[in-house]
N, C-alpha and C positions, 0 to 999 in steps of 0.2 A: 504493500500500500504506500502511495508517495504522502510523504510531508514533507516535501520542497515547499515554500512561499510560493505562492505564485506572483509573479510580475505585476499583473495589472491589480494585484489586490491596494484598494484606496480606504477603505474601509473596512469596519470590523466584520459587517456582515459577507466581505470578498475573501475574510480565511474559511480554510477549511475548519470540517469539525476535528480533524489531529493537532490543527497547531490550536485550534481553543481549549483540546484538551491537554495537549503540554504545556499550555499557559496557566491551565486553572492548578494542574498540580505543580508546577513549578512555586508559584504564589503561593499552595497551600503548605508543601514543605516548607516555607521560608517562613511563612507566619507562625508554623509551629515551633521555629528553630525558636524567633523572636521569644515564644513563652517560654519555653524549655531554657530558653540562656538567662533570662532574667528574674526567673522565680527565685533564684538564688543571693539576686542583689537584692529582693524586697528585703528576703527574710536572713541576710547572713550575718547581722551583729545579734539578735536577739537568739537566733539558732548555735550558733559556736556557742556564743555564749552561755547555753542552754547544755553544749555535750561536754565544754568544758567545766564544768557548774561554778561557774565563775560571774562575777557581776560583767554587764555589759562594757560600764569605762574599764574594765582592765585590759590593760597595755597584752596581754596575750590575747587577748579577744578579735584586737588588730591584727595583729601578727600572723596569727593564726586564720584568720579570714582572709586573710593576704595571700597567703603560699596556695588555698584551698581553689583562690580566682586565678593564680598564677597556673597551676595545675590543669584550670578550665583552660586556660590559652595555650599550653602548649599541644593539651589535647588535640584542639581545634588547628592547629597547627599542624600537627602528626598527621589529621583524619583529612585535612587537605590536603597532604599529600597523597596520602591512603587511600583515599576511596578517590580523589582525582585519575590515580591510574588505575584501579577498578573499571572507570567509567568507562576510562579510553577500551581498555580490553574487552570488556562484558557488554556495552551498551549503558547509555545513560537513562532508560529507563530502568533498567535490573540494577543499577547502581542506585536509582534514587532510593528506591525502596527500602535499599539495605541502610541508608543511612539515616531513615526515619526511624526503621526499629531499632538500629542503636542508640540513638539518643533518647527517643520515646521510654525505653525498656529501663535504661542504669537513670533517669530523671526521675521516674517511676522509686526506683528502688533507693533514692536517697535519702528516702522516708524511714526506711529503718536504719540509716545511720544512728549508731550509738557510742563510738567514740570520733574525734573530729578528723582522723586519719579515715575514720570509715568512706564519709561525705568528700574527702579530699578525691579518692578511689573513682567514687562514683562519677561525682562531677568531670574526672577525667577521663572517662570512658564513655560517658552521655555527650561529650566536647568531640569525641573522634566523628561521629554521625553528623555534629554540627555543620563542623567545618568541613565535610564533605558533601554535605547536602549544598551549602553553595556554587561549588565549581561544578559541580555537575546539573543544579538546576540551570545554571548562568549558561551552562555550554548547550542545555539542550533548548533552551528559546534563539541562542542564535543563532542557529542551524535549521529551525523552524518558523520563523516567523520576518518578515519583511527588515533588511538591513536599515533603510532607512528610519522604519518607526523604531530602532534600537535605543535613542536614550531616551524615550516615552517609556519601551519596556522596562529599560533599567530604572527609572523612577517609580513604576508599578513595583514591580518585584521587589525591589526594595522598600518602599510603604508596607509590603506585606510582612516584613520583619517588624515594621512600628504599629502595624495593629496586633502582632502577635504580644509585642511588649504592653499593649494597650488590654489586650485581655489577661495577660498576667496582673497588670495594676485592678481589674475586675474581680481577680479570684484573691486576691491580696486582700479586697475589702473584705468581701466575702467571707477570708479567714481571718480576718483580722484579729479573732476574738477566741482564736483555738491555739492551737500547739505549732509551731513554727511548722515542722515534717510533716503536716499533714497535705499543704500547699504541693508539696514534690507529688503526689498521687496524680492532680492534675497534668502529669507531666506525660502520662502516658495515650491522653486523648490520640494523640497523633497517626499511631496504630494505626487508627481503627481507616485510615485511610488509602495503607498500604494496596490489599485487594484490591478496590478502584483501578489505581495505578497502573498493575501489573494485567489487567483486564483491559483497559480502555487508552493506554500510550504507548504507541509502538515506539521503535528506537529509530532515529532518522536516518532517512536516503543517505545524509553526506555520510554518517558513520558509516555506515552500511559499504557504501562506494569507496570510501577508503580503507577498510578493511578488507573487502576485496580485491584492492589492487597492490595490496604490502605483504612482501613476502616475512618481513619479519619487522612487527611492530617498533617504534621506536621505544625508548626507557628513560627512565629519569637523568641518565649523566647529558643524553642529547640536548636537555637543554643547557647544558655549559660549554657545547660546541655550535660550530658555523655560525651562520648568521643571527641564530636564537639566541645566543650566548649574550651579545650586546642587550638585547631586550630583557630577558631572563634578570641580569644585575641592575637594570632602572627600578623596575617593578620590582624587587626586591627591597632596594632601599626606600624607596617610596610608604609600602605597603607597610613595612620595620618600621620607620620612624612615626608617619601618622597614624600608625595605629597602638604605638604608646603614648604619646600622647593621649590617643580618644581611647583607650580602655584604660588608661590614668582615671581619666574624667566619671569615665562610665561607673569603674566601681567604686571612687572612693567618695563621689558623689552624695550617696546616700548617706555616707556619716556623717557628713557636712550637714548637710541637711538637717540630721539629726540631732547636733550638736548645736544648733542655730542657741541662743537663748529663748525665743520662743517657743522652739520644739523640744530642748530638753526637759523643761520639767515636766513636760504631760504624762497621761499617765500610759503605759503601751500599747495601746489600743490607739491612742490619738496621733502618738510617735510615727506608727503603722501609718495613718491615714494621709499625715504629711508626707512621706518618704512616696506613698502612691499616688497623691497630688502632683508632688514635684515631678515624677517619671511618665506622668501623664501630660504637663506643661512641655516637656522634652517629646515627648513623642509628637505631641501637635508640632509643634516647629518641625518636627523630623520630615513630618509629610510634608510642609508645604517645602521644605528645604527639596527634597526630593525632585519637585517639578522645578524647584528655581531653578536649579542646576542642572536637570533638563534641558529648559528654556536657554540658558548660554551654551553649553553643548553644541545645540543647533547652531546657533549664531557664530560660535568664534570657536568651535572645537574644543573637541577634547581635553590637549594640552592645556589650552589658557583658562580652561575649566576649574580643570583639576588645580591649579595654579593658583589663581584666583580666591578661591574654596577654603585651601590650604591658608592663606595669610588671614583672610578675613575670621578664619575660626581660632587664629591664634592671638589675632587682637580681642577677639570676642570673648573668648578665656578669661586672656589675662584681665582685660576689664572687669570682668565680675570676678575676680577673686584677688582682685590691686589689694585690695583691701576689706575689711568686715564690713559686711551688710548687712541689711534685716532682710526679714524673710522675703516679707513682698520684692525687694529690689533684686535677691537671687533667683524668686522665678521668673522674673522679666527676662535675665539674664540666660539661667536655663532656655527658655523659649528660642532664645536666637543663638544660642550654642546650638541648639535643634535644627534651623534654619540652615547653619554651616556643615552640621552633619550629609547633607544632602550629596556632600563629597564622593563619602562610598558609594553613593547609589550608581555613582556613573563606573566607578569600578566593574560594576558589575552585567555591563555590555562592554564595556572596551578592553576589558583586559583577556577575555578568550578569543576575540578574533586577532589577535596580535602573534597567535603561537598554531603552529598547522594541526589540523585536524585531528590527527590519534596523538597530539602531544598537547587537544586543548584543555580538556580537564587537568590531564598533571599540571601543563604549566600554571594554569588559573590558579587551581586551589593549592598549587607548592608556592607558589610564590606570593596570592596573597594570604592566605595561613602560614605560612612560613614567619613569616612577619611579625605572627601574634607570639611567636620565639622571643624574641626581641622585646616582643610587647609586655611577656608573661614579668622577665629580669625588671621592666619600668613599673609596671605594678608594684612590686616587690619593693623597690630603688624608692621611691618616690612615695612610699608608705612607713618601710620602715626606718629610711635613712634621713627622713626629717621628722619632726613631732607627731607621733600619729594622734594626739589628743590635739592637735588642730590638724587637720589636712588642707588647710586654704593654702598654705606655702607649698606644701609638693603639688599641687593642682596651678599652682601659678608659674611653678619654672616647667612643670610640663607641656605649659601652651606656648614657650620658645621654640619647642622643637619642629611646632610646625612650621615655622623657616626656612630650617634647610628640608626640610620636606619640599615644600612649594620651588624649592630652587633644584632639587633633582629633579622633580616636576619639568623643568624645564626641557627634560630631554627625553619625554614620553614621547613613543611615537605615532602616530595618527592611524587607528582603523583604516585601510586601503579602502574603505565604503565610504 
């Protein structure tokens, strides 16, 4: 069965019904990634500090929720590389799948975490599914749906990650008022989507056509030769730098939050309810950010997108975190840190058509999960090696780094579309 785009498709009603079903489930995995990744940030000062039976401001509570998200990222790191070259060999519909139930399956099971090496385990194993569920959703809508509607795509696809984090802040109220592990149960919804998948999305012509024409697929060292090689090291650094910065931001966020004087002294139930206000102020900005950066994409490309994105969310940063604010003035600031995030979204059509065909999920998801490597040590760096009873100063020297971000930036190379 073809699911090539077809040329004159102008309109959503001119796709076929393959490429709107490898759109609905590419967006469905990604929204579920979005809950599954962030159930962890609603609940992880109250929860550590619940398997360590220790009070919440203790300085291990930090620490220990540190190495537990550092762990998430390198997973997701590992699982982008892992299940990228899955994708390429198997087909990136038999890859999706497998990466929904691994994440669905140990998110599920960090419910019965009982000591905080348990949750560390888990979380690192529900990270491998994650970060492979991207490069493989990413690779299979470009291959299936209209090159030019590609950074509209990528702005959908990526919204689907901010409504996923948008229903984790849902089930956060929800449980606001139970036991931190009970939240992780929600994690396994995802599941239940697999079957669909594997019934109703074939795997596309191009894979198809170039596995048929490669006598012996290529592997992971090819992309540190020939021409790929150059590409291979932009996206790399790129991907390493700005996304410690933003998973800086991402997790230590909510203690900030936390710690506001407004929010510390309530009582946990209300703590809860601000930390899922603020990630829901962030998720609105995420989406509109989304289509901004869409909308310049078109206009002046990729590069000066990506570029652009890059500085503006590092002044954006440092502006809300110069200095102590009250609450209302950090979710202003949240909001358009949201707005700048719209960065990744484009990531995620430009960076698979930049690497050939049986080498586009590895390259995608190795180099940008590769990243969260790098990302996991700034987590870490920038938690414990400044005050972790304020985290406004490692959140402010971490939005310099999107600088030389935006300035490798400079040497990304343009989708041939």
């Amino acid at each position: 069965m073809s699911t090539t785009p077809p040329p004159e498709a102008t309109g959503f009603r001119d796709l076929t019904s393959h490429q709107k079903k490898s759109g609905l489930a590419a967006w469905l995995g990604w929204m579920f990634d979005g809950l599954d990744m962030h159930i962890y940030t609603l609940v992880a000062t109250p929860f550590v500090a619940q398997l360590l039976a220790l009070p919440r401001t203790d300085k291990q509570v930090g620490e220990k929720g540190a190495l537990i998200n550092a762990a998430f990222l390198v997973g997701w790191a590992l699982g982008g590389a892992f299940f990228g070259r899955v994708g390429d060999l198997m087909g990136r519909s038999r890859a999706l799948c497998l990466t929904i139930l691994c994440y669905a399956g140990f998110t599920g099971l960090s419910a019965v975490s009982t000591e905080w090496w348990h949750l560390l385990i888990f979380r690192f194993l529900s990270a491998l599914g994650i970060g492979g569920e991207w490069a493989v959703g990413a690779s299979l809508l470009s291959e299936t749906w209209p090159k030019r509607w590609r950074p509209w795509i990528a702005a959908t696809l990526q919204t689907a990650v901010n409504v996923g984090v948008l229903l984790a802040c849902f089930f956060g109220y929800l449980f606001e008022n139970t036991e931190p592990r009970y939240i992780f149960l929600v994690g396994v919804l995802p599941a239940l989507i697999v079957l669909w998948i594997r019934r109703a999305v074939p795997e596309t012509d191009e894979w198809h056509a170039a596995r048929a024409g490669a006598e012996k697929p290529p592997g992971l060292a090819d992309l540190f030769r020939g021409s790929v090689a150059k590409t291979t090291w932009i996206v790399l650094l790129i991907c390493g730098v700005s996304l410690t910065a933003h998973w800086t931001f991402m997790f230590w966020q909510q203690k900030y939050l936390r710690d506001l004087p407004e929010v510390r002294d309530l009582p946990l139930a209300g703590q809860n309810r601000a930390a899922v206000i603020g990630l829901m102020v962030l998720m609105a900005g995420s989406i509109l950010g989304n289509y901004a950066a869409a909308a310049v994409a078109r206009s002046v490309g990729y590069r000066k997108a990506v570029v652009s994105f890059c500085l503006i969310y590092g002044v954006t940063m440092g502006l809300t975190f110069l200095e102590a604010r009250t609450h209302s003035t950090v979710l202003i600031g949240f909001f358009f840190i949201g707005l700048c995030q719209g960065v990744f979204g484009l990531f995620t059509m430009c960076l698979p058509p930049l690497f050939p065909t049986l080498l586009r999920t590895t390259g995608a998801g190795f180099c940008y999960n590769i990243g969260r490597l790098i990302a996991a040590g700034g987590t870490v760096f920038f938690g414990l090696f400044t005050k972790v009873g304020d985290v406004r100063q490692a959140l402010l020297y971490a939005a310099i780094l999107f600088i030389p971000a935006a300035g490798i930036a400079c040497w990304l190379p343009e989708p041939k579309d």
